[in-house]
N, C-alpha and C positions, 0 to 999 in steps of 0.2 A: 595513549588516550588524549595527550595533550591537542593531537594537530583539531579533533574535531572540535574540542572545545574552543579552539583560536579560529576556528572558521567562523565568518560572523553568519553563513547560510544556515545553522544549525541551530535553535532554541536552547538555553540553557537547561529549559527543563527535560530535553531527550538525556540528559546526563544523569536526572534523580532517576531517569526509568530503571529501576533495578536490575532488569536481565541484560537492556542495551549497555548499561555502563560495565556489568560482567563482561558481555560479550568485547568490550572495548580492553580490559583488562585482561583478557585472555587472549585474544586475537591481533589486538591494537599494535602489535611489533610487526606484523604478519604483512606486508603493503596489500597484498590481492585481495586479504579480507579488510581489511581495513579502510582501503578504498570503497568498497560496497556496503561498509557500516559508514562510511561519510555519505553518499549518495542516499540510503535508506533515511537516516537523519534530514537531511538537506527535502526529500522528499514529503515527511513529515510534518517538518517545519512550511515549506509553502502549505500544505493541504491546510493547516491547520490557520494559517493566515488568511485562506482563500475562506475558511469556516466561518473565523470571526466577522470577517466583512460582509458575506452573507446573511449572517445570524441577526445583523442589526436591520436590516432591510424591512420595511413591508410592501411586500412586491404585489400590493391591491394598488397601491398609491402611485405609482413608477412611470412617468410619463415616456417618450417612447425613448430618449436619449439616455434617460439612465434602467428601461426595459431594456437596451444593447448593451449594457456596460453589466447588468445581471446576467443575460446569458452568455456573456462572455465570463464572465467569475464562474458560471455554474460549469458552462463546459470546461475549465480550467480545473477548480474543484475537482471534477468528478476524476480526469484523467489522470491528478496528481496524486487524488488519494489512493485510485489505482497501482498507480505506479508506485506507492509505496508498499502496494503488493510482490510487484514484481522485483521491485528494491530487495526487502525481505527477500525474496529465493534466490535471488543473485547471492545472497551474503548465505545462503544455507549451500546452493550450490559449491561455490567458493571453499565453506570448512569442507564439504564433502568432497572435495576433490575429485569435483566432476567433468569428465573427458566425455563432451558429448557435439555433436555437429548441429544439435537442435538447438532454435532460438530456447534464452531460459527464462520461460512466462512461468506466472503461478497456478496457472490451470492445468503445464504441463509438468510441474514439478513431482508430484506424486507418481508419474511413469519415469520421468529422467530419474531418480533414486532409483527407482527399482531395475534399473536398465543399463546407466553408464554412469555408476561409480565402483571405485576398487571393493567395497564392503557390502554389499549390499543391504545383506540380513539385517547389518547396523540401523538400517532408516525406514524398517517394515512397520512398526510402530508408528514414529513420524510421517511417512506414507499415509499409512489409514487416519491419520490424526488430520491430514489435507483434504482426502477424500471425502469427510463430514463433512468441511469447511466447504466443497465442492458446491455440495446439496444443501447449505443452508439460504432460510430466503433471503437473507439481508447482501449475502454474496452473488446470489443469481439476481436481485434486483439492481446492484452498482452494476453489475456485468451487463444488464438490459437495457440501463439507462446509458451506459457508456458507447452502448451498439446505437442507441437512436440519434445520440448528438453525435457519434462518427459518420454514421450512413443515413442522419437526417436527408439528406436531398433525394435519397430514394426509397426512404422507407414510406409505408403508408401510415404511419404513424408518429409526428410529430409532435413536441411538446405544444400545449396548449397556453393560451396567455388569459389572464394570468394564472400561473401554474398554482393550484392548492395550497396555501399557505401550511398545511400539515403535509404535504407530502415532500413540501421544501424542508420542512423540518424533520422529517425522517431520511432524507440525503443525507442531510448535515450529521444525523447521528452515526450516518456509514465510518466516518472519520474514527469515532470513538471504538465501533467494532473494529476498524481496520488496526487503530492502537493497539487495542485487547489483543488482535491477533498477531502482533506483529510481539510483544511481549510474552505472551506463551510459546509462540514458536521460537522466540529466544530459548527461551525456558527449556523444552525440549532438547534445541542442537546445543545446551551447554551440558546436557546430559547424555548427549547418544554419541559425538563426538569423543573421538578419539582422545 
């Protein structure tokens, strides 16, 4: 547990998170998981940087040099809190000791369990437990927004200036569902694991 604490990429307080510091105590000798609980932290910690410096903004007032320097926070934002999606499945992939040739995203994680690992039956719970996560809207909206500022140049549909001051603050609250989720599903793989 010590290396991620010494890494200065990582917030001190991903260490009170109760499940992530389990799963560091359990895992933490392990380099393959442990590696991907330092990157899942590491991921966190920017989302959550990239939150605050947003959060203090009122992007009605944002003349056009710091309206760039916001949609570049936002698209940053979005991809990191993202990515601490896909952070999270790497580090369930990993206990799960998964043999698979598929990239390991979090939209595909509920078929990679059920497909290419040793146990399977082990993760049919945790499976269905992702499958929610699939269909909820707070998950299909980061997943929409993250599609627009990817393939902004060809979408018909780009962000608008200035962007709804409530709808900026409902991104910002994706951070906190992506936490919540990223600590349950701790919570889960420290019970369904072997």
């Amino acid at each position: 547990m010590t290396q991620h604490i010494a890494d200065p990429r990582v917030l001190p307080t991903f260490s009170a998170l109760p499940n992530y510091a389990a799963a560091w105590r359990r895992w933490g000798a392990q380099a393959e998981v442990a590696r991907h609980l330092l990157f899942l932290g590491v991921k966190l910690t920017e989302a959550d940087d990239y939150r605050r410096r947003l959060a203090t903004l009122d992007v009605t007032r944002l003349g056009i040099p710091a309206q760039r320097a916001f949609s570049r926070d936002l698209d940053a934002f979005v991809f990191v809190t993202y990515g601490g999606l896909d952070a999270f499945c790497n580090v369930v992939a990993a206990v799960a000791e998964t043999h698979t040739p598929r990239e390991i995203k979090f939209p595909l994680l509920a078929s990679i369990l059920a497909e290419d690992v040793p146990q399977p039956d082990r993760w049919t719970l945790f499976a269905g437990w992702l499958e929610t996560l699939y269909r909820a809207p707070w998950y299909i909206e980061v997943r929409r927004l993250r599609n627009v500022i990817n393939y902004g140049s060809v979408l018909a549909a780009p962000l608008n200036w200035p962007p709804d001051p409530q709808c900026v603050r409902q991104w910002l609250v994706t951070y906190d569902r992506v936490l919540d989720t990223v600590e349950h599903g701790l919570a889960l793989v420290l019970a369904t694991a072997p």
